[in-house]
N, C-alpha and C positions, 0 to 999 in steps of 0.2 A: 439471436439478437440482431437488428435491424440495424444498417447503418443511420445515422443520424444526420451527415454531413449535409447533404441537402437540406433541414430544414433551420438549419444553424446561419444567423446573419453573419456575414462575414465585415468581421472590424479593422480596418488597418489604424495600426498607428504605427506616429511616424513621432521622434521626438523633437523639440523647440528647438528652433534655430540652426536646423539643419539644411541650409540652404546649398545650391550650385558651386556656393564659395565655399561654405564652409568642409566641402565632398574633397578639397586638394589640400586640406593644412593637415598636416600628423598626427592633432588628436585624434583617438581610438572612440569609433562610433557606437551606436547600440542597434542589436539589430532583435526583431521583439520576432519569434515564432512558435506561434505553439503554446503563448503563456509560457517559455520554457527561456530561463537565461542562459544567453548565448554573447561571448567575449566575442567583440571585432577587430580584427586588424589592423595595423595604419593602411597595408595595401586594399584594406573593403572586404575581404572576404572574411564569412561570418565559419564561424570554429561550431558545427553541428553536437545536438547532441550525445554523438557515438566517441566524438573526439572528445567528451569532456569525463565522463564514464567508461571506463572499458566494461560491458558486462561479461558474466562468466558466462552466461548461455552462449557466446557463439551466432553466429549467425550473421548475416547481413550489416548487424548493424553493432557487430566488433571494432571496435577501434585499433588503431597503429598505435604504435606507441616508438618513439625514436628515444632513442639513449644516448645522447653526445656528452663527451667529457664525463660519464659515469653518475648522468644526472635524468630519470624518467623524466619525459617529457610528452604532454599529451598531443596525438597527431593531428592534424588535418585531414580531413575525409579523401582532399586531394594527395595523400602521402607527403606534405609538407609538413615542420614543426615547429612549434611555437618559438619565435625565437629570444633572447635576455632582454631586445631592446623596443620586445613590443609591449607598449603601454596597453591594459585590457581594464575597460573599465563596464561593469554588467548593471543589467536590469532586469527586473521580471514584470510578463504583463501585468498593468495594475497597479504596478507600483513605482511612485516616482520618487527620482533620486536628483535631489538639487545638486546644480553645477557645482564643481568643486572649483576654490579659488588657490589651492594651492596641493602640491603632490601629498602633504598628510590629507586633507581636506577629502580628496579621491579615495586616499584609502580608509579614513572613517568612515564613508560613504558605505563603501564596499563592504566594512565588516561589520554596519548598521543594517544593509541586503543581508547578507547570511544572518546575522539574527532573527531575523524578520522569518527567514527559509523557516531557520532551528524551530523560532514557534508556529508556525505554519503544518510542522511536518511534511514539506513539502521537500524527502529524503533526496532526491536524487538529483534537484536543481541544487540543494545546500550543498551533497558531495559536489559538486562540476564546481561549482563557486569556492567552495574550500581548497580543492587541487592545486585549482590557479594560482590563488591566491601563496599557496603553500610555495607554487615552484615561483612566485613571480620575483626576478632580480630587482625590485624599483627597494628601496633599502624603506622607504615610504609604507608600504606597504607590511615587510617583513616587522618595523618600527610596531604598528599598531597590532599585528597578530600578536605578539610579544605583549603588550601590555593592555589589550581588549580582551585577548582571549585567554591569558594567564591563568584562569583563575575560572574555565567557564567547563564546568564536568562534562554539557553537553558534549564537547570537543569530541570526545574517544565513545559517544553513544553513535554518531552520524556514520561513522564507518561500520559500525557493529549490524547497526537496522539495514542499512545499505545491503553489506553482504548477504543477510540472512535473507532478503529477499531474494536477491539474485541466488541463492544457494534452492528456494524455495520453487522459484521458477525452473528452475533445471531437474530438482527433486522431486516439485508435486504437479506442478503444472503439464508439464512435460507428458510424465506416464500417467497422468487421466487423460491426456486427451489422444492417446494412441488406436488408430484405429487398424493396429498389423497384430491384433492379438483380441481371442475372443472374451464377451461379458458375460457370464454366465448369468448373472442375475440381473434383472433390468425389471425398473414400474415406472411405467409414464401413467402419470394421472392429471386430473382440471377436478374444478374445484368453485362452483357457480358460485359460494358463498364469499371465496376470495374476488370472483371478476369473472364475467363472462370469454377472458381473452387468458385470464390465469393459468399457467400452463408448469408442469413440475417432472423433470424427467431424472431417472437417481438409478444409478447402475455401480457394479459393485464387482470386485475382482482379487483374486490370490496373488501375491506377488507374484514375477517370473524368478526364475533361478539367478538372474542378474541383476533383481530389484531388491531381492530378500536381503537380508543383516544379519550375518551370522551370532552378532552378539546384540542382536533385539530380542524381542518378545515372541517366545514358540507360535501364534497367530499375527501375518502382516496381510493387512489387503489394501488396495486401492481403490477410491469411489471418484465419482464425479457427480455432482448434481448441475440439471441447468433450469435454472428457476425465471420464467417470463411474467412482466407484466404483474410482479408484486405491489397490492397499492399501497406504495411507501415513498412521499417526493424523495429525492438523490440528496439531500439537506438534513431531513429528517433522519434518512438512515444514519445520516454521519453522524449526527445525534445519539440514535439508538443505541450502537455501537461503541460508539466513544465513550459517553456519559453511563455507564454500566452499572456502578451503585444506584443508579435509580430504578434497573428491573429487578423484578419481583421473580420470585419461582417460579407463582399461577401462571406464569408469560410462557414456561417451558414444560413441556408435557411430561410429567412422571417425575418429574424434580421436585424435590423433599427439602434440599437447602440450597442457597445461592448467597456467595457472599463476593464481594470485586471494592477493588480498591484501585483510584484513578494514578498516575503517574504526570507528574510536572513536568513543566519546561524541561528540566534536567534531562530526563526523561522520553522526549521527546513524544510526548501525549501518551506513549503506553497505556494499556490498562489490562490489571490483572484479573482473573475471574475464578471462582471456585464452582463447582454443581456438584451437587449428589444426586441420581436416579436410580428411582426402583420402579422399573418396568414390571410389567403382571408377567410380561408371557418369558421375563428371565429369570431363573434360579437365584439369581444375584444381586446384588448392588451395585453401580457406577458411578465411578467419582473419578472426578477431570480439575487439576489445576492447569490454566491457561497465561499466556504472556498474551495480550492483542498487539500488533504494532498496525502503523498505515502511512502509506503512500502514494500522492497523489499524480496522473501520469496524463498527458494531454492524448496520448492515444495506448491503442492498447500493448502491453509490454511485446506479447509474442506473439505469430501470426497465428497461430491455430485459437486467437479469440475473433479474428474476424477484424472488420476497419468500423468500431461503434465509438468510436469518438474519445472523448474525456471520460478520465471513472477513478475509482480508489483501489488499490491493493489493501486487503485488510488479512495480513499475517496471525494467527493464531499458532505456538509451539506449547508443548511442557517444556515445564524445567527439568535442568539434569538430575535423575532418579539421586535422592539423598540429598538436596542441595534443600538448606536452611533458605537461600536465599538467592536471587535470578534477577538480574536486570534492573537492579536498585532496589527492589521490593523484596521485602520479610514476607520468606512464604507462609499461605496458611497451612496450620494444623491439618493433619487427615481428619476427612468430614466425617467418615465411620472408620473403624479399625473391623470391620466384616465386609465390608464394600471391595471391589475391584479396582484398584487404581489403573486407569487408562494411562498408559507409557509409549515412547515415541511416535506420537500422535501430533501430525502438522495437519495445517487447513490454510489454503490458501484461496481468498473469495477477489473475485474482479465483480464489480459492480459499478454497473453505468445509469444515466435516468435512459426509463422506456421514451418511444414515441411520441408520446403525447406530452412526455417531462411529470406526468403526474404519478408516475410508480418507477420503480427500478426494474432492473434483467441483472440475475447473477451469474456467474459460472464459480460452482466451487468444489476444489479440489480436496482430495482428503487424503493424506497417508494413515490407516489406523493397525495400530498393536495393543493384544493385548495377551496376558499370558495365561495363556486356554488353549487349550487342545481344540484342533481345528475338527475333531471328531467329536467335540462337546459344543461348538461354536460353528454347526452350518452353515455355508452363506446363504442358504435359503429359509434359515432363521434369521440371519440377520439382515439380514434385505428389508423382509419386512419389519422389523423393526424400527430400523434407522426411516424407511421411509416413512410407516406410520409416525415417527417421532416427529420428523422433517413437518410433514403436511397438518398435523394436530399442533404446532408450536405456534408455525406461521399461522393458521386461522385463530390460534389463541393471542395471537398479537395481532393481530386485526380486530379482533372484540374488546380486546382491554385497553390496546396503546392505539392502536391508528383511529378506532371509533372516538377515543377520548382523551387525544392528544392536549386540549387544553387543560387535563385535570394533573397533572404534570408539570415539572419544572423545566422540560428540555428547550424551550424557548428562551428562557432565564439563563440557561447554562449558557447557548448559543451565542447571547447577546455577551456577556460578561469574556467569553474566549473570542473574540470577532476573526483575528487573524488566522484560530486554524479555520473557522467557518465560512472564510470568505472564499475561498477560492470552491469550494463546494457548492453554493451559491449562484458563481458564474457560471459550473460547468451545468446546475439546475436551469439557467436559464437561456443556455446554449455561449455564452460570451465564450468568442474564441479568437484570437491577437495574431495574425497572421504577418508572415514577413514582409520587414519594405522591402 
């Protein structure tokens, strides 16, 4: 995937009435990077977003965390912390937040931003903004969490999708993209009928001794696929995706039933998904229930996707083997009682717009289990499977949904949810908020 930053105009803003004078009084300023909210200090200096998130991966861009008086407290990138008597008041690109005339005023303000995140699903700016707000001493504040958020389920979803991504990036992202251990099976293929630039590379591996799950599924492997230059705008797919009660089976190759049920606010846009497949060249049947979650990230989470700008994390897990019910949703029924239930199976896809903004570039990761004898389940049966699955699904959604996207509701859907689809929108047409 191509970096994009070059052809991306660069926007600054700055907010009203922020003059020379106004740079020495003690209200807490706003400082916009990245589309990403970010609290400022009275002394100017802006609180990044490592300091607002600790992620679990590690890396670079782990946060400090100071503990004074037996209270977390999120750090400053410079090892400084936040301290009781700093007023923080946030904004995200795009969205404006009228001046507050008085300390409730700021914090309605603030906990109208996080609502805004919650529908948005924009996870990871909502955590950074929740933290704060959680650790902030202003009594103003605390006041309105208290009786804005009392009563708001999302509350205890934002830390849930949070983690599970950051668990998911360390899980799956991680060992697909390992290049200190060999792929036994590997298909690059292109595909004229998708684009002369369409490009599909899908490789596939046995767990190692230190990836395996002693108490998973007798088969574990790991894939990666890197899919270029699909023609699908960055908008549309967030459609595609999102909106799931609206595909059909015909969309997916060798799938017999397809049933998905969408997730609310509460929620946090989830969507659930059911498939039954009966491939020719398997003895079996396969059936997958799915959880989708998404998260939208102004660059890419971890450095082995490269620097391609804005994109979605779009999380897919099962639920726990036996569990009636997962993440607010009533699970479905088993599709066949002869079928193969797919179990401890994660998927984690990065997708950004290509090039030209007219199609996507994916990378998507796969933990799969299933319980079969890996002397009944070759990976050189399964290779071509999944690939062939891979490559016939997408050209079967290029002939049915992207050739005939007006014969569809997803532009209906789009317009009716605006807030999660706007920010999809800007990253489709490069809008990118860089710091004053």
């Amino acid at each position: 995937m191509g970096c994009r930053c070059s052809r991306r105009p660069q926007i600054t803003s700055k907010p009203e009435g922020k003059g020379d004078s106004a740079a020495k009084d003690n209200a807490a300023e706003v400082d916009l990077e990245g589309g990403v909210a970010r609290p400022v200090l009275e002394n100017g200096s802006a609180i990044g977003n490592a300091s607002l998130v600790k992620p679990a991966v590690g890396g670079n861009n782990a946060a400090e965390v100071d503990l004074e008086g037996g209270v977390s407290r999120p750090g400053l990138e410079n090892g400084s912390a936040i301290g009781n008597d700093s007023l923080l008041k946030l904004a995200v690109a795009g969205d404006e937040v009228p001046a507050p005339t008085t300390p409730f005023g700021l914090a309605n303000d603030q906990i109208d931003l996080l609502l805004s995140l919650f529908r948005a699903a924009r996870v990871y700016e909502a955590m950074g903004l929740l933290q704060t707000l959680q650790l902030s001493p202003d009594e103003a504040v605390q006041a309105s969490l208290r009786t804005r958020l009392s009563g708001e389920a999302v509350l205890s979803k934002v830390p849930a999708v949070h983690e599970a991504v950051q668990r998911a990036m360390e899980y799956l992202m991680g060992p697909s993209m390992r290049t200190d251990i060999a792929w036994p099976a590997i298909i690059d293929m292109t595909d004229d009928q998708m684009g002369k630039d369409f490009t599909l590379d899908f490789r596939i591996r046995w767990t190692d001794d230190k990836e395996y799950e002693p108490s998973g599924p007798s088969s574990q492997m790991i894939a990666r696929s890197t899919v270029s230059n699909f023609p699908l705008s960055f908008s549309r797919y967030c459609a595609f995706v999102r909106e799931a009660d609206l595909s059909k089976k015909e969309w997916i190759q060798d799938c017999a039933k397809m049933s998905a049920q969408l997730g609310g606010y509460e929620q946090l846009s989830q969507t659930m998904v059911q498939v039954l497949l009966w491939p020719p060249m398997l003895p079996f049947g396969l059936q997958e229930t799915l959880i989708r979650s998404f998260a939208f990230f102004e660059q890419p989470p971890l450095p082995e996707l490269g620097s391609s700008g804005a994109g979605i994390l779009v999380l897919e897990e099962n639920p726990p083997e036996g569990a009636v019910k997962s993440h607010g949703f009533d699970l479905f029924p088993p599709a066949h009682k002869r079928a193969v239930s797919i179990r401890g199976t994660s998927k984690l896809l990065w997708v950004t717009p290509n090039i030209d903004g007219k199609g996507v570039n994916m990378t998507v990761a796969v933990r799969l289990g299933v319980a079969i004898s890996p002397w009944i389940l070759p990976l050189s049966l399964l290779k071509l499977f999944v690939a062939h699955a891979m490559k016939k699904s997408l050209r079967l959604i290029k002939e049915n949904v992207i050739d005939h996207w007006e014969d569809f509701d997803f532009d209906s859907r789009m317009a009716a949810s605006a807030e999660f689809y706007k920010r999809p929108r800007e990253i489709e047409q490069g809008v990118q908020v860089l710091a004053i």
